[in-house]
N, C-alpha and C positions, 0 to 999 in steps of 0.2 A: 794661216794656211800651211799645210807639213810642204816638208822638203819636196814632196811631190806627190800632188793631188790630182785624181781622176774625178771628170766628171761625167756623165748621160745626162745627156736633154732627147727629150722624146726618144726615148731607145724604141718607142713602138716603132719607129721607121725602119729598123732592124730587127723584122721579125724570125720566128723560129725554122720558115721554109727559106730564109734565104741562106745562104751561106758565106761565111767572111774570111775568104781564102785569101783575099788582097789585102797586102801589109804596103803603109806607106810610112817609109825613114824620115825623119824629117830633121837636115841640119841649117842653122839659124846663122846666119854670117851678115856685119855690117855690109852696106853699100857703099859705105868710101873704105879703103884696106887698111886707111889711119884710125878707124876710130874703133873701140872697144861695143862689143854687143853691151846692150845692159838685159841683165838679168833680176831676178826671173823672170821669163817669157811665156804667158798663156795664151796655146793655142787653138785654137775652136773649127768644126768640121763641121762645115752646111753643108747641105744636099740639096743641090741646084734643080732639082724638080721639084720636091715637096718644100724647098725653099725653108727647112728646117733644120737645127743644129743636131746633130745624132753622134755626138763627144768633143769632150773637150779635155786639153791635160795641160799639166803646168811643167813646164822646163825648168828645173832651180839652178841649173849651169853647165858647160857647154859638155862636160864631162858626161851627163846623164845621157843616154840613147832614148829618143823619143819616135813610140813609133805606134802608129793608127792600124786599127783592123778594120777593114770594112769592107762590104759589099761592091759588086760591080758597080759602076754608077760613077757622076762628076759630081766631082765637089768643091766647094772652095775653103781655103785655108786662109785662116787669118790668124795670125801674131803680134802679141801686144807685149814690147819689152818693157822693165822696169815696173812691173806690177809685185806688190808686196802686200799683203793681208793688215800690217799695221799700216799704212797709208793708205790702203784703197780698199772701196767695196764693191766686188765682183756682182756682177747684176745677178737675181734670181735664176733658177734651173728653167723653170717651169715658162715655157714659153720664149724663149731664148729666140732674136729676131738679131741679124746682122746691125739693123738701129739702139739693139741695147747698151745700157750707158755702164761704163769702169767709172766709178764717183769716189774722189779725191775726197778722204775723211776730214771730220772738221777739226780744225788745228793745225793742218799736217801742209806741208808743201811740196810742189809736183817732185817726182822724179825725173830721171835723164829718159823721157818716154821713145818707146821706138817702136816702129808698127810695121808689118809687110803682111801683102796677101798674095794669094795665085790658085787658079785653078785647075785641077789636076782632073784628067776621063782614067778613069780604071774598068779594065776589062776582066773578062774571068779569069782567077787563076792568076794575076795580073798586080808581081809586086813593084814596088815603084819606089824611087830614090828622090825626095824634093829639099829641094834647098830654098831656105826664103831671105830674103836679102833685105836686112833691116833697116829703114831710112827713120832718124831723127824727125822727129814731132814738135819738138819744143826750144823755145827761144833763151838762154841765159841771160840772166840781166847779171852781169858780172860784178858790176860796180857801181856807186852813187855817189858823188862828193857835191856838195854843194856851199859854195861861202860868199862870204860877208853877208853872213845872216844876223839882224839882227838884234842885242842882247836881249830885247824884251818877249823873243819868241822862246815858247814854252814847250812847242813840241813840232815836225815836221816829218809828213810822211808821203808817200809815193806810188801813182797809182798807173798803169797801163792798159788800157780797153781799148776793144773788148775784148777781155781774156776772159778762160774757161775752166770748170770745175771736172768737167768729165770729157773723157775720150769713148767712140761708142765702138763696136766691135771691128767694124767693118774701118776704121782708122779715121773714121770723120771728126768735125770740132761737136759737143755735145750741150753742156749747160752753161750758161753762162758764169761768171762768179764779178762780183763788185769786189775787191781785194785792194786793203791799200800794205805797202809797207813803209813799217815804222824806220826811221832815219836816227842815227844815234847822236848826240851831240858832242862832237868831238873836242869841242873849244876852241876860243878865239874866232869865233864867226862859223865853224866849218861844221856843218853835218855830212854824216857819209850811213851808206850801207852796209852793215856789220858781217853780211853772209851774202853771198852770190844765189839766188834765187832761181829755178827752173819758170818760165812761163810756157801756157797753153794761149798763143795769142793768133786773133787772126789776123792776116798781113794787111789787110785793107783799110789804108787812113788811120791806124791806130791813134788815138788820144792819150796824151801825156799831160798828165794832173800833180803839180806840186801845192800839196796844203801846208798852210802855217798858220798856227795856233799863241795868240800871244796872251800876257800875263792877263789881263780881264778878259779871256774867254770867246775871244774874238776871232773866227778862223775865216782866211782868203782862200781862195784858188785859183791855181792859173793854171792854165789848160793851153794845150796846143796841140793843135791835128797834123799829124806829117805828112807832108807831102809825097811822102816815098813810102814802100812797101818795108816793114820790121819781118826779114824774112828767118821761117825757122832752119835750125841750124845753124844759126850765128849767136854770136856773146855780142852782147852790148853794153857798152859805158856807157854814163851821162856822168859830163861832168858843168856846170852851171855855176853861176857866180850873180846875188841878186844887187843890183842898182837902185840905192835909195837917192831917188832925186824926183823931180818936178813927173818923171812919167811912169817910176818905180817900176820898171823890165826887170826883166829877169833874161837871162839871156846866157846860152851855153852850146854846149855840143853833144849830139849822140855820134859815138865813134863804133863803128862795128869791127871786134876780131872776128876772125871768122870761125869757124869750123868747115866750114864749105863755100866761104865769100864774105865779100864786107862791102859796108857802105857807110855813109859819113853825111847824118844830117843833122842840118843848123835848125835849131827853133829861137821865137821869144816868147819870154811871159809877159805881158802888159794888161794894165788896167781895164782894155775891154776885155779883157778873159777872165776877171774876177769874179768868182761866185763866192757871197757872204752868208753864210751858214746864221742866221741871227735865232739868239735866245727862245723867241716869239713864236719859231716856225715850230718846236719842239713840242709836242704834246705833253703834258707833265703828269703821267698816268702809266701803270704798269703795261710792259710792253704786250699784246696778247699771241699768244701762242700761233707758230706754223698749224694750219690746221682748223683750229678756234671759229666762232665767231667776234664778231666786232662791228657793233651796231645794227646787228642782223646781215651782216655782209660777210663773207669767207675772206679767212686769212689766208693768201697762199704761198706767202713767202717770208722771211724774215732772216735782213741781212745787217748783219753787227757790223758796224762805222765806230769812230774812233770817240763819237761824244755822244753818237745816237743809235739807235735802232733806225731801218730801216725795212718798214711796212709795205708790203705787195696786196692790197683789198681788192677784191672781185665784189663791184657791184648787184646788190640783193636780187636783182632778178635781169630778164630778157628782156632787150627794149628792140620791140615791130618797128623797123624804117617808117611803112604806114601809119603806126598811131600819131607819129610826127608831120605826115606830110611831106615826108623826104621820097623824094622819087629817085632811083637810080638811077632811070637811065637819062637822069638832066646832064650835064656837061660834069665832069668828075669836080670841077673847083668848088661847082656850088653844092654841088654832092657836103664835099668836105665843108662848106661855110654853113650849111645846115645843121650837119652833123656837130659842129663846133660849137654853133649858138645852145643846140640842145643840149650837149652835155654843162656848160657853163653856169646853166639854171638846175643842174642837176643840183639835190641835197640831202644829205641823209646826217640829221640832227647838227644842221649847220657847218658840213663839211664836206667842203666847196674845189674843184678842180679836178674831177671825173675825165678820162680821155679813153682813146680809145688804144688797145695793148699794140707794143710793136710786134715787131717778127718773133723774136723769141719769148715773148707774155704770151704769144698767141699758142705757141707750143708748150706751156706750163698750161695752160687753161687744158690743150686737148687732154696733157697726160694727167690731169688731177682732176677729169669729167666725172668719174665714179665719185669721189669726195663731193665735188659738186652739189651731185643727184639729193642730197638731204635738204638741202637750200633752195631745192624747187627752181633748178637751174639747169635746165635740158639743153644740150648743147647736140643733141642728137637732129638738131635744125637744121636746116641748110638755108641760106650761109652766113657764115659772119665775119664782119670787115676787121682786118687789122691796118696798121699803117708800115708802108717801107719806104724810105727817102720818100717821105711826104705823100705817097701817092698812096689808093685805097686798093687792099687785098683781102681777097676770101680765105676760109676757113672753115671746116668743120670737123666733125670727132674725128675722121678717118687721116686730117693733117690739113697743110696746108696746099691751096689749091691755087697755085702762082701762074698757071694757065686759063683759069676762070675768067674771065671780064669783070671788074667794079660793077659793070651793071646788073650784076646776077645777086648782089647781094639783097638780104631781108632782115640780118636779123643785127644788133650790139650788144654788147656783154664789156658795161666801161668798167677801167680799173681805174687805180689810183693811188701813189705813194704817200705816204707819209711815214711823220718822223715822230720818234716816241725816244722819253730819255732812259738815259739806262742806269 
């Protein structure tokens, strides 16, 4: 992206009878006086009646004077700092909706993001001075140390969910991302983290995943869900120390500095938090493409793990509640122990464990409906169930329908992960 790019999204909304006598200045200042704007900032102009973007410009730093021409009318601005051309891809011109996603490229890791909006009425004739006031988006994970690790472990890395791949215009969380980082081994038991890391994470329960990988190919995990909010704006250490004995814990501290607050929480690892990655579960077959098919089934995802691929399959067709006998509107439990038993006998060329997509599978499904459409998979239905904290939710093209009743639903569309070697 040059030093400073202009865009149009729908410029028809600015057409040739109207006139763009109103200039809006637009200067970009943190919200706490400590911290530094990050730059560059792109900033985008909806039109709060036609609910369409009609320009957008990029800021390369605080020196450049940024300033809108536009017609009478309200609008709202939004500001995305920390956005760069080689780490992120700016979502398409062409239909530009306040839900469009900024997607963090692959390789690449977040920047210091920072986001403000505000809405401004312009009158005729009517110029205007707006300042937006940039609040931090993203969490630093500062630091990893981790010791008496031991010697027979081959490699150890480091995961935090649910963190995210993309931030959408409007400052929301966007896609999700499965992300681990690699820990380096520093000797004499210690692994640490080599670089301070940006996260897009969300503060609710996050899970904290340590894997270790030993000399025969053997990887644990310990997990543990915090009990307190990883709020953004803060740095966070973890510093952990693992206990080899009769209950093998792992046991440490998350210590938060702040940038705008801190907090201080204890976890442990222990053996019921293990998950064993075994040989067996690995498909031993070339991974197939985002996109693809695979066994007549849509790929629609594929996320690179440390010893695997990970496969997102969208099962080959639409399953009618009806053709099973599943009645909605019975008691939601049985709802779900119907639904449970069905998918279970599901099989496509002996492979077995079909479910039904959570919140965010169910948002991949809308926005990859067109790709779909070749697979004889209309989702143009109404409705279809997803699951959130266990309980059943609707869905169809137009999104998700969290005000619906379970008992409206008709239709399933199960997915399914699997593991392919790399």
């Amino acid at each position: 992206m040059s030093s400073l790019a202009l865009g149009a999204c729908e410029k028809e909304i600015i057409s040739d009878d109207i006139t763009t006598d109103n200039s809006v200045s637009i200067t970009t200042r943190s919200a706490n006086a400590e911290e530094t704007v990050s730059f560059p900032i792109v900033v985008y102009a909806f039109d709060q009646e036609s609910k369409g973007c009609v320009d957008y410009k990029m800021l390369p730093d605080k020196e450049t004077p940024l300033v809108f021409n536009l017609p009478y009318g309200t609008y709202a601005f939004y500001a995305i700092g920390g956005i760069d051309d080689e780490r992120y891809s700016l979502p398409a011109e062409d239909h530009l909706t306040e839900k469009s996603e900024i997607v963090l490229k692959e390789g690449m890791e977040h920047a210091d993001l920072m986001t403000a909006q505000q809405t401004l009425k312009l009158q005729k004739n009517d110029d205007k001075e707006l300042t937006l006031h940039m609040e931090r988006q993203v969490i630093e994970l500062t630091s990893v140390t981790l010791s008496q690790i031991p010697d027979n472990i081959t490699s150890v890395n480091i995961s935090l969910t649910p963190c995210y791949k993309s931030i959408t215009i409007d400052g929301a969380l966007g896609t999700l991302w499965e992300h681990k980082y690699s820990l380096t081994n520093e000797g004499e038991g210690v692994w640490s983290l080599s670089t301070p890391t940006m996260l897009l994470l969300s503060p609710e329960s996050p899970i904290i995943t340590i894997s270790m990988e030993d000399d025969n190919n053997m990887v644990k995990e310990y997990s543990y869900q915090c009990t307190d909010e990883l709020k953004k704006n803060h740095q966070i250490r973890i510093n952990a120390t693992y206990q080899e004995n009769n209950t093998m814990k792992i046991t440490g501290q998350i210590l938060g500095d702040t940038w705008s607050g801190s907090n201080d929480i204890i976890f442990n690892f222990g053996e019921d938090n293990i998950n064993i990655v075994n040989a067996e579960d690995i498909i031993n077959e070339e991974t197939p493409a985002k996109g693809s098919a695979y066994n007549g089934c849509y790929v629609m995802d594929v996320i690179p793990q440390d010893h695997y691929n990970e496969v997102l399959v969208v099962y080959k067709e639409v399953l009618l509640l009806a053709d099973y006998n599943i009645i909605p509107t019975e008691e939601e439990s049985k709802v779900i122990d119907k639904i449970t038993e069905v998918l279970s006998n599901l099989s496509v060329n002996n492979i077995l464990g079909w479910r039904l997509p959570n919140e965010n599978e169910a948002k991949m499904i809308i926005s990859n409906r067109d790709a779909l459409a070749p697979y004889n998979i209309n989702i143009d239905l109404n409705n279809f169930y997803y699951l959130k904290d266990s309980s059943l939710k609707a869905f169809n093209k137009n999104g998700l329908l969290n005000n619906t009743s379970y008992t409206k639903g008709k239709y399933m569309l199960p997915i399914i992960t699997l593991k392919f070697k790399k």
